[in-house]
N, C-alpha and C positions, 0 to 999 in steps of 0.2 A: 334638731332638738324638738321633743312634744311642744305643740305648742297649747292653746285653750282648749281646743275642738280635741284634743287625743287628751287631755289630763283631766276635761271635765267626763268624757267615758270614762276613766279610771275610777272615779269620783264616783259616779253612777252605777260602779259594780262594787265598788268601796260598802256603798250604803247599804247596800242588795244582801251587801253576804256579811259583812262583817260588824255591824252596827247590833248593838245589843250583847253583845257575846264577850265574856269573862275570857281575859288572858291568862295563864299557868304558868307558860315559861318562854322567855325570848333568847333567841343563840345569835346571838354576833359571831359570823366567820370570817369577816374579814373588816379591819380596821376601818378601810378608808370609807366604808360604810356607811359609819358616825363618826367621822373626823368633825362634821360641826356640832357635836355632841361634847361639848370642852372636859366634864368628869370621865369622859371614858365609855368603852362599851361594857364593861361589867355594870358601871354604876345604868346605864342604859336598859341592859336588863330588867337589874333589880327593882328598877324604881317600874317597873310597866308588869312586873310581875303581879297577876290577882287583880286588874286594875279591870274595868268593862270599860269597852269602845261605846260613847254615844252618838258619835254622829261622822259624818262623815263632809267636810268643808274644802273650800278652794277658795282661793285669792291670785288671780292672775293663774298661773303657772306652777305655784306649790299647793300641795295636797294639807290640811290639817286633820288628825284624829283627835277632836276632845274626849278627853277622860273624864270617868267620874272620880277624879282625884282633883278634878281643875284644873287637869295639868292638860300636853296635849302633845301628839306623836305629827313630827313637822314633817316633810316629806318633798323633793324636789328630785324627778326621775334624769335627770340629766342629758346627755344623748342617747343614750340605750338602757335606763332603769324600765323595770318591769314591774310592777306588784301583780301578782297570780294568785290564787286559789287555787291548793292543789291537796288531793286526800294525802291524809297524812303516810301512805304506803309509796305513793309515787317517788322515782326514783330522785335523787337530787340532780338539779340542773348543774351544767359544768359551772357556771358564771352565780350560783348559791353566794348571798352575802348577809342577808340577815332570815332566820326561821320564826315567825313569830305563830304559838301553839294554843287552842283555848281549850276551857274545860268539858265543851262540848263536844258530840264524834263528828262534828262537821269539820267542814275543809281546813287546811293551814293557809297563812298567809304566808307565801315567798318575795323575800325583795331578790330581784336579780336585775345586775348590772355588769353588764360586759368589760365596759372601758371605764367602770369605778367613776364618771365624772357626776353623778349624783349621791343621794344621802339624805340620813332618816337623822332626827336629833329629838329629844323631847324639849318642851316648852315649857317652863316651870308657871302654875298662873295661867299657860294659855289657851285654857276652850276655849273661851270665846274670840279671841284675835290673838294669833302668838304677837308680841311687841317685835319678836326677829324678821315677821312680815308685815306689821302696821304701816310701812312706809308706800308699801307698792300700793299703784291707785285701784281701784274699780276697775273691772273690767264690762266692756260696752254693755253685754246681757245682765249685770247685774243690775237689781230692783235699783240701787242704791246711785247707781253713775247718773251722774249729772252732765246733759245733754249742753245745757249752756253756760255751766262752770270747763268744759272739755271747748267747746268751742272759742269761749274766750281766752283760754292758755295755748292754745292753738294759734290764734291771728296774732297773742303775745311773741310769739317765739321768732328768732327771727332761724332759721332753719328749713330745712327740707321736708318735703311733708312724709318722705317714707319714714325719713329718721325719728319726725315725731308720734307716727306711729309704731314705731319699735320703742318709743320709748313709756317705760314702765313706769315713769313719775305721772303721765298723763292720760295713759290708758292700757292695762296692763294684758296679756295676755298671747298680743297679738304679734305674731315674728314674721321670719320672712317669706312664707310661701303665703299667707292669708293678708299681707298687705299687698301683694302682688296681685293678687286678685281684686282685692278689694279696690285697688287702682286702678286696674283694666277695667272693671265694671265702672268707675267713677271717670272714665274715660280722663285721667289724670298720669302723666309721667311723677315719677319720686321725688325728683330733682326742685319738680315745681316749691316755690319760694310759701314757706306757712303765711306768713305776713301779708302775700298779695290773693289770700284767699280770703270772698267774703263769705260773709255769715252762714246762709244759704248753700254756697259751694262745702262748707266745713261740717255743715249739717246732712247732707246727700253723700258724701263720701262717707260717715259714720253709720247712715244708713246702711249703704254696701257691707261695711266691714261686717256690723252685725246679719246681716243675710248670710255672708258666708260663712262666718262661726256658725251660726244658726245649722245652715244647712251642711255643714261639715259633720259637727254634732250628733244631727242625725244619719249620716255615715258610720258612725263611730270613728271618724279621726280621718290621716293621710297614712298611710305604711307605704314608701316604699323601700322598704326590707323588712328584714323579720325582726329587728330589734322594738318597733313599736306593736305594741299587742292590747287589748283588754283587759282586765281580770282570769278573762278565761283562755288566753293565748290566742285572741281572735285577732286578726288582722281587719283595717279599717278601709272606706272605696272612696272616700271623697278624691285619690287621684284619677279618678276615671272623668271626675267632671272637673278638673283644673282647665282654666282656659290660657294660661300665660306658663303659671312658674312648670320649670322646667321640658319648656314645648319649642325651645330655639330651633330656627329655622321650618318648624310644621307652620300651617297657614294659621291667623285669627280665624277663630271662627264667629268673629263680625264681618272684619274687610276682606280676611284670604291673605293679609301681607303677613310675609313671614317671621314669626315670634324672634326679635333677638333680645341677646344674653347682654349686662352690663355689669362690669367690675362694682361691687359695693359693699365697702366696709369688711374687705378678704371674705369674701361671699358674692352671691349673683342676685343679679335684679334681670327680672324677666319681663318684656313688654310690646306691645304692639306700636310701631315706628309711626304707623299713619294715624292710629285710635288715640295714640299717647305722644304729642309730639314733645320733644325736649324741649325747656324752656330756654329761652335767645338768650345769651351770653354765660351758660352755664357749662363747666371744664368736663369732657371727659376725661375719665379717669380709670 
């Protein structure tokens, strides 16, 4: 699934092409599109019909389009959602789910989604923060996250530290291949207990994390396959400098011991055995 570093490039090419620009007409072609759209996709249309995009926003993981209605187009690309720019002549994509058209002869905006498990809804009231995503927190790059409001929910929690960085109530954005990283760099196993982390230790691992959003970022994202893309159907390089996730059995390229793989939450955790040692009395699983 995208995770910060590939939706805030989305974000990025959102702003580029589609910011200022008057809609005409929207085509819903496949339902499950705006399934969190509760009226419907005809009411989905209509209501974005003649409407101007002003900005182009992220919270964690979902995309928002404020309107100049006040309203605002929510957006979360799921495992394989796409938003494209494509001239309005280009042929339609097999995996075509919503066509959004403006009055201007520049490019269309395509949603394409493979495996349907994302979706576009509008926000009634929401440029400035949809209420459907006011709960998810900040994420680390934002101006607005608080370094020692995150640190103190953190030594709060009594849990693992990968989990609490997967989790979206505390710092949003971040999944599993960038906390895997972000723990190899903080030379920290997952497993390790939040509660016997001090202050210091919780501060230099959010460091890391933001490094490597950071420099994901400027990658434009991970791809590996074609289902994660740009605006412009570009594929992103931040896997070429992964050091952990998905490298089992290749050497650290700290110590040279070889990268293994751990069961976690029907998903894998990736880590270096001597850099990250497991914490004494914790269950594999």
């Amino acid at each position: 699934m995208p995770e910060l570093p590939e939706v805030e490039t989305v974000r990025q090419g959102l702003a580029q092409w589609v910011v200022g620009r008057r809609l005409t007409a929207v085509e819903v072609l496949h339902p499950r599109a705006v399934r969190r759209h509760a009226a419907g996709g005809r009411h989905f249309s209509d209501v974005l019909a003649g409407r101007t995009i002003l900005g182009a926003r992220r919270r964690g993981k979902y995309l928002w389009l404020p309107l100049d209605s006040g309203d605002a187009v929510i957006g979360h690309l799921g495992m394989s959602g796409q938003l494209l720019l494509q001239p309005p002549t280009a042929p339609d994509e097999t995996h075509l789910r919503v066509r959004f058209r403006f009055a201007d002869t520049g490019p269309e905006l395509r949603f394409v989604d493979q495996r349907t498990f994302g979706g576009l809804s509008v926000s009634e009231g929401g440029a400035d923060l949809p209420a459907e995503i006011a709960h998810i927190a900040h994420d680390p790059i934002d101006p607005e996250f608080s370094e020692a409001a995150f640190v103190a929910a953190v030594r709060r929690r009594h849990t693992e530290v990968k989990r609490a960085l997967l989790d979206q109530t505390l710092l949003s954005g971040v999944g599993n291949i960038y906390a895997d990283e972000a723990l190899w760099r903080a030379k920290l196993h997952g497993a390790r207990a939040t509660d016997a982390l001090t202050g210091p230790a919780a501060l230099r691992l959010l460091g890391h994390v933001r490094d490597v959003l950071g420099e994901a970022i400027k990658e434009g994202g991970t791809s590996f396959d074609a289902l994660y893309v740009n605006v412009n159907g570009e594929s992103g390089y931040f896997d070429r400098a992964l050091n952990v996730y998905g490298r089992e059995g290749q050497p650290c390229r700290r110590c040279g011991a070889p990268i293994r793989r751990e069961a976690f939450m029907n998903r894998s955790s990736f880590s270096c055995p001597r850099c990250q040692p497991r914490p004494r009395g914790t269950v594999r699983v």
